[in-house]
Each structure stands twice: as structure tokens, then as C-alpha cells.
ZAMISE-553171 format. One record per residue (C-alpha): residue number from 1; residue in three letters; chain; x, y negated, z negated. Coordinates in pm, 1 decimal. Example, Ala and Ser with C-alpha at 12.3 -4.5 7.8 and 13.67 -1.06 7.14 Angstrom:
# residues 2
<node><n>1</n><res>ALA</res><chain>A</chain><u>1230.0</u><v>450.0</v><w>-780.0</w></node>
<node><n>2</n><res>SER</res><chain>A</chain><u>1367.0</u><v>106.0</v><w>-714.0</w></node>
END
This chain:
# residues 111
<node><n>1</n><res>UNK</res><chain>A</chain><u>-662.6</u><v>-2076.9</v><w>2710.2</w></node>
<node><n>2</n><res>UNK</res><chain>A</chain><u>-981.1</u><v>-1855.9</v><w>2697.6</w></node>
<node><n>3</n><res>UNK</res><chain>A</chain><u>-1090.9</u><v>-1702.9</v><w>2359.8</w></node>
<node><n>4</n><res>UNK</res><chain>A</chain><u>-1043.5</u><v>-1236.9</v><w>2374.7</w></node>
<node><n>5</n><res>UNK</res><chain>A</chain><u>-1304.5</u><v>-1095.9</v><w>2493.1</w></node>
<node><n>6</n><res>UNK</res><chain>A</chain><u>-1185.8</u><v>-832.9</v><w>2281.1</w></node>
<node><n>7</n><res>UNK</res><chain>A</chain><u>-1499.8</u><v>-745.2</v><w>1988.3</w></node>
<node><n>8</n><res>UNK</res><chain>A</chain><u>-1374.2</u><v>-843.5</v><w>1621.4</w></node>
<node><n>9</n><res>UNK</res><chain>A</chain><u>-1390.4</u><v>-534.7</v><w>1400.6</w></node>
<node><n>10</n><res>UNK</res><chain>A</chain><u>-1606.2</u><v>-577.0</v><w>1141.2</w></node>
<node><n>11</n><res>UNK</res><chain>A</chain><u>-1519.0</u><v>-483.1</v><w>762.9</w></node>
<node><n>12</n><res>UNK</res><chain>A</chain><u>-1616.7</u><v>-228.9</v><w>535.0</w></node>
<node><n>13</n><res>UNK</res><chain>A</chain><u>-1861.9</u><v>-314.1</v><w>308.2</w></node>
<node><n>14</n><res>UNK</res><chain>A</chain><u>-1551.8</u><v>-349.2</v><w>-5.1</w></node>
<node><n>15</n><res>UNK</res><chain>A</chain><u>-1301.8</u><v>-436.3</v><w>243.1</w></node>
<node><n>16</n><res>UNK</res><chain>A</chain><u>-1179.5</u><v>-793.1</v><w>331.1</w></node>
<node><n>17</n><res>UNK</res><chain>A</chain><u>-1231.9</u><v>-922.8</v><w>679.0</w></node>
<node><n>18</n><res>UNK</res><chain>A</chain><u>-930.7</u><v>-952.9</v><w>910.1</w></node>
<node><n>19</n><res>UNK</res><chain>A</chain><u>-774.1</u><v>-1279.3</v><w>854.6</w></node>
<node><n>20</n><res>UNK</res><chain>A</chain><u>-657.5</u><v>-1335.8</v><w>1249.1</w></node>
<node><n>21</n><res>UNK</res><chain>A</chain><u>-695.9</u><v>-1166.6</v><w>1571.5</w></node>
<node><n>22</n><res>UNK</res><chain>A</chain><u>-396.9</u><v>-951.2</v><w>1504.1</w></node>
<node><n>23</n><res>UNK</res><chain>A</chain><u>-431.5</u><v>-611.8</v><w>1673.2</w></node>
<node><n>24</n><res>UNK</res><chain>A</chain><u>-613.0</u><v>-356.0</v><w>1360.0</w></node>
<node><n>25</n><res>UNK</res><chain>A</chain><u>-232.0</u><v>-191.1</v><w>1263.8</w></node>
<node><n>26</n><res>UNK</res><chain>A</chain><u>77.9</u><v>-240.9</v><w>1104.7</w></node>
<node><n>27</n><res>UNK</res><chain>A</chain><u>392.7</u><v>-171.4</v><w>1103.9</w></node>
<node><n>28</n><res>UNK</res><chain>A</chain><u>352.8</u><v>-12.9</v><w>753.8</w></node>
<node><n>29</n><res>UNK</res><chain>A</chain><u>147.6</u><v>214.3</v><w>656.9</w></node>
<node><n>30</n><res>UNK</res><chain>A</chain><u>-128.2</u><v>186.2</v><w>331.3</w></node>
<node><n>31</n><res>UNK</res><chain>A</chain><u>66.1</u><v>433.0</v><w>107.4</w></node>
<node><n>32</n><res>UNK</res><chain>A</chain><u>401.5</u><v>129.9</v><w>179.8</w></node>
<node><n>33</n><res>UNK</res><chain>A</chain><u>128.1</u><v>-98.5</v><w>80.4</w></node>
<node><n>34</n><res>UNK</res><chain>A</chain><u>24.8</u><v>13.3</v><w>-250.3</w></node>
<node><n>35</n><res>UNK</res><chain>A</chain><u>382.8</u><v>81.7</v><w>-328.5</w></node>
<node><n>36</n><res>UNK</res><chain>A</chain><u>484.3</u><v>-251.4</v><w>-228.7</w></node>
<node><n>37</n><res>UNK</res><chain>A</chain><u>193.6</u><v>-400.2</v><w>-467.6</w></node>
<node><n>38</n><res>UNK</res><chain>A</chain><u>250.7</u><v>-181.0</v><w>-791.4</w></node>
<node><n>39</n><res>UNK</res><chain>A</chain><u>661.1</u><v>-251.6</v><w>-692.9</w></node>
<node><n>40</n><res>UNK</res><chain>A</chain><u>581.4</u><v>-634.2</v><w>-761.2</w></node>
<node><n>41</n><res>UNK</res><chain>A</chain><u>360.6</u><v>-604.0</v><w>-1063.1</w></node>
<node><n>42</n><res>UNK</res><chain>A</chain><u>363.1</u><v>-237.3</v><w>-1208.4</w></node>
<node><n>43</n><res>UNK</res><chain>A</chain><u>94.8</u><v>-378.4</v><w>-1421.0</w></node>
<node><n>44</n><res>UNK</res><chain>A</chain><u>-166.6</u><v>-452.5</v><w>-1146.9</w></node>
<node><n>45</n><res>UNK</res><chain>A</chain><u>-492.0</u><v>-346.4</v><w>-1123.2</w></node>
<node><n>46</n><res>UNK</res><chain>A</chain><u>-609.3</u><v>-71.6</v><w>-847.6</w></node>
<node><n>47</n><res>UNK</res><chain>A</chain><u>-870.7</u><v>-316.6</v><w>-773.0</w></node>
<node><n>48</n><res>UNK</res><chain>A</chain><u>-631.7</u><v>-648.2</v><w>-736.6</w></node>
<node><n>49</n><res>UNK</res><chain>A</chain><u>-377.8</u><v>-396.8</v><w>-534.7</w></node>
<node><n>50</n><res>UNK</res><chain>A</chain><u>-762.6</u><v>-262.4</v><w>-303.0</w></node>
<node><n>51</n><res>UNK</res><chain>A</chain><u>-797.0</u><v>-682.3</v><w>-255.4</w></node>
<node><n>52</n><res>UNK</res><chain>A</chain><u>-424.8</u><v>-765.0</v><w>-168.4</w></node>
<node><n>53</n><res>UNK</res><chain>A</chain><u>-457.0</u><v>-497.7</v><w>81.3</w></node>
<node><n>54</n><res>UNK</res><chain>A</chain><u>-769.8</u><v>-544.7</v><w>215.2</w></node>
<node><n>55</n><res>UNK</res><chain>A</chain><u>-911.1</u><v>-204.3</v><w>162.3</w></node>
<node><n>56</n><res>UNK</res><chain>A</chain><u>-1136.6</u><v>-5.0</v><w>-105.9</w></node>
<node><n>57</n><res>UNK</res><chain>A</chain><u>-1101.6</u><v>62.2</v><w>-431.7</w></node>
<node><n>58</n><res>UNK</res><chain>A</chain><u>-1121.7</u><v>416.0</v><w>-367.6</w></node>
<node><n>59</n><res>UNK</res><chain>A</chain><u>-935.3</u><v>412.0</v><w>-98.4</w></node>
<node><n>60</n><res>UNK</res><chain>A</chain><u>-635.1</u><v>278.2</v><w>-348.6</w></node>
<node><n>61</n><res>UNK</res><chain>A</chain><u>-705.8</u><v>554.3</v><w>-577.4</w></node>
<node><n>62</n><res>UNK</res><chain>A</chain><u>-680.7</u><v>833.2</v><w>-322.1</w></node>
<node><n>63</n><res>UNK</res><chain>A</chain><u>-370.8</u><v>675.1</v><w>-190.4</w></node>
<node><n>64</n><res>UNK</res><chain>A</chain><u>-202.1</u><v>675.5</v><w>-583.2</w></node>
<node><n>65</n><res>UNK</res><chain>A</chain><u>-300.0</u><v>1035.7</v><w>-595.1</w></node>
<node><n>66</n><res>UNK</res><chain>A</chain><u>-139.1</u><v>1136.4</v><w>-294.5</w></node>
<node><n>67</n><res>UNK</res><chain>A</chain><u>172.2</u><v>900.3</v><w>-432.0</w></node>
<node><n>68</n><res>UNK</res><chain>A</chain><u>113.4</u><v>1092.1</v><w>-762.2</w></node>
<node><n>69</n><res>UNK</res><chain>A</chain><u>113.8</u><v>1465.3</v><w>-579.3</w></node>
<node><n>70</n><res>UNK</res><chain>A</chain><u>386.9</u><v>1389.6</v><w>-389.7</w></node>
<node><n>71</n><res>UNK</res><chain>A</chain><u>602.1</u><v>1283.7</v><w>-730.3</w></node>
<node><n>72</n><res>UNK</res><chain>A</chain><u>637.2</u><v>967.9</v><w>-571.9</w></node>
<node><n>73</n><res>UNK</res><chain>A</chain><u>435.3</u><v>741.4</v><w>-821.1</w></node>
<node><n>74</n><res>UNK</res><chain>A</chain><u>415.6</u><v>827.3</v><w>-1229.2</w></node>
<node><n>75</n><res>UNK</res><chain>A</chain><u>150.2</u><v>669.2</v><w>-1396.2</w></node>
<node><n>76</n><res>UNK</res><chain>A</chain><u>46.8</u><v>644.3</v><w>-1735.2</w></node>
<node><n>77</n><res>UNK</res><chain>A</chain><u>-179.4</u><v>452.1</v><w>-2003.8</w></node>
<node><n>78</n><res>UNK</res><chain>A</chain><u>-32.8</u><v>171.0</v><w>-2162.8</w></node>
<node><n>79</n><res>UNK</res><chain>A</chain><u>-342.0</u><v>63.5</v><w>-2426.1</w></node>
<node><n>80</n><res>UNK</res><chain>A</chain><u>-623.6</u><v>27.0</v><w>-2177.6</w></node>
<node><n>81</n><res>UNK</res><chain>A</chain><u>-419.2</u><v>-50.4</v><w>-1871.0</w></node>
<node><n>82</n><res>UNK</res><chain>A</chain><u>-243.8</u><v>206.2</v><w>-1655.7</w></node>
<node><n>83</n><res>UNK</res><chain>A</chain><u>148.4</u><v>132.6</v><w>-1566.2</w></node>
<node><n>84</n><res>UNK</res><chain>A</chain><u>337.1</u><v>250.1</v><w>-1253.9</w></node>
<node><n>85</n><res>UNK</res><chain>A</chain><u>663.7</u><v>341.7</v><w>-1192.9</w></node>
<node><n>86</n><res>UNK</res><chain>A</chain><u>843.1</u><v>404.9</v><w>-855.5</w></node>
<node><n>87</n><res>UNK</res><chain>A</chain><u>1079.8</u><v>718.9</v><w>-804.3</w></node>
<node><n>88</n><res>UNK</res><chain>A</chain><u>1315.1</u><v>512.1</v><w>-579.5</w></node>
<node><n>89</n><res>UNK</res><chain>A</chain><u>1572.2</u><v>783.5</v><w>-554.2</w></node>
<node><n>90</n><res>UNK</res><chain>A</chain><u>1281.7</u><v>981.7</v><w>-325.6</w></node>
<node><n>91</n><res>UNK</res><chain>A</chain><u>1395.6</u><v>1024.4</v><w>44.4</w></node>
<node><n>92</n><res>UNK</res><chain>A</chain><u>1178.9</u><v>934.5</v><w>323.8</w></node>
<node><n>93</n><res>UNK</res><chain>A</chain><u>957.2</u><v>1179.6</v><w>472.6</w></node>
<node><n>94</n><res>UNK</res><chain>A</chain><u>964.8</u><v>1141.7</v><w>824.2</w></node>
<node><n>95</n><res>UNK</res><chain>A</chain><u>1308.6</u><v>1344.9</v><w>983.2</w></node>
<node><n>96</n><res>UNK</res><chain>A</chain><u>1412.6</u><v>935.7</v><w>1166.1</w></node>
<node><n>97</n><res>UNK</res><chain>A</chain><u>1393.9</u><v>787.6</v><w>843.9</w></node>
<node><n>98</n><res>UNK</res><chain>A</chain><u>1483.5</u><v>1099.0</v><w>570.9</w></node>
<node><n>99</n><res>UNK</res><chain>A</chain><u>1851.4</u><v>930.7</v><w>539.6</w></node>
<node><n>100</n><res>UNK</res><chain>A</chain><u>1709.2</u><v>652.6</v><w>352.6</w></node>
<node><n>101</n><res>UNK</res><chain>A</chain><u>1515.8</u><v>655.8</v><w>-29.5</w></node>
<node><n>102</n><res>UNK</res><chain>A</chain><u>1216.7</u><v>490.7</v><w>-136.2</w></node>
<node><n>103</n><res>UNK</res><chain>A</chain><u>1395.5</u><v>182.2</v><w>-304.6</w></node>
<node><n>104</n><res>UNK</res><chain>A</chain><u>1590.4</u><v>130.9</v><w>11.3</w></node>
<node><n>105</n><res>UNK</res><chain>A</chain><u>1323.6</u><v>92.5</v><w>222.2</w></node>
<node><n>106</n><res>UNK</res><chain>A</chain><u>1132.5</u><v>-125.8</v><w>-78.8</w></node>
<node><n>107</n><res>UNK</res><chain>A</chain><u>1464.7</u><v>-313.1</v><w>-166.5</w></node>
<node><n>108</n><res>UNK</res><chain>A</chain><u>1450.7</u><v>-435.7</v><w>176.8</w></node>
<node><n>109</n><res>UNK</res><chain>A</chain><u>1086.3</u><v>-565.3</v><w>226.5</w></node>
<node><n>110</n><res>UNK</res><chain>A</chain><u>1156.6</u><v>-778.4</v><w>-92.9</w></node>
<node><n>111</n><res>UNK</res><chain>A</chain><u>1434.1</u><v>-948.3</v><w>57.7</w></node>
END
């Protein structure tokens, strides 16, 4: 089989490089990323949850204020670390989805 001629996107500077030659989207979007992260260790870093993504540091930080706006995400200083916690109960935005919460839809990508 002949290698894509298709040109490989080239990373941020900050950003990880793709890891395949997976199409450049998911199924979920960045916000369901960092909540997925801070879900699994409310503890982590913006920076470790910018490298498990594979985006900016910044770009995590305007994404947990937009969380944070939206009363989504609560976070608050724990010594010199931040902590996160999740308002499951909130329903889904979009009208398709807006019958299911938060922790549903979180509940089920950790199974």
C-alpha cells in the first residue's frame, strides 16, 4: 500500500505532534478533554492536563475558564496547588444531548 499523500500537520510550537495519521478531530471536543483529565486526578496540573492533551498551556487555562463561567468546573487553592471539582449534575448543552448530565456522559468514558 502507498504512503497519503495527504501533508502531516505540523504542531504548535507547545503542542505535541500527532502521534498517527489519524484525521486532525475527535469525537470529543477539548473542553470533554480537560474534564476528562481533572475527572481522573482533580489534583493535576494545567500543564500535565496541556501535555495529556496535546495542546497549550494557555489553551488549558482558557478552556477551565470557560468551564469556570459556565459553573461547570469550581476551582480552588489547596496550599500551592489548585483542586477541581466537577458539577456532574450539569445537563448537556447541545438540545440532542441536553437529556443527559455531565457525570453521565463522564461516567461512561471511564467505563
Amino acid at each position: 500500500m502507498a504512503a497519503s499523500s495527504r501533508p502531516v500537520k505540523q504542531a504548535r510550537s507547545g503542542e505535541s505532534a500527532p502521534e498517527s495519521d489519524e484525521p486532525g478531530w475527535t469525537f470529543l471536543s477539548n473542553h470533554t478533554h480537560v474534564l476528562v483529565c481533572l475527572q481522573r486526578d482533580p489534583e493535576m496540573t494545567l500543564r500535565d492536563v496541556a501535555a495529556r492533551i496535546g495542546i497549550t498551556e494557555r489553551a488549558v487555562q482558557r478552556l477551565v475558564a470557560d468551564l469556570e463561567a459556565a459553573g461547570v468546573l469550581e476551582r480552588w487553592r489547596d496550599g500551592r496547588r489548585n483542586r477541581y471539582a466537577i458539577h456532574g449534575e450539569t445537563r448537556l448543552r447541545h438540545q440532542l444531548e441536553a437529556h443527559r448530565t455531565l457525570g453521565e456522559l463522564l461516567d461512561l468514558l471511564e467505563s
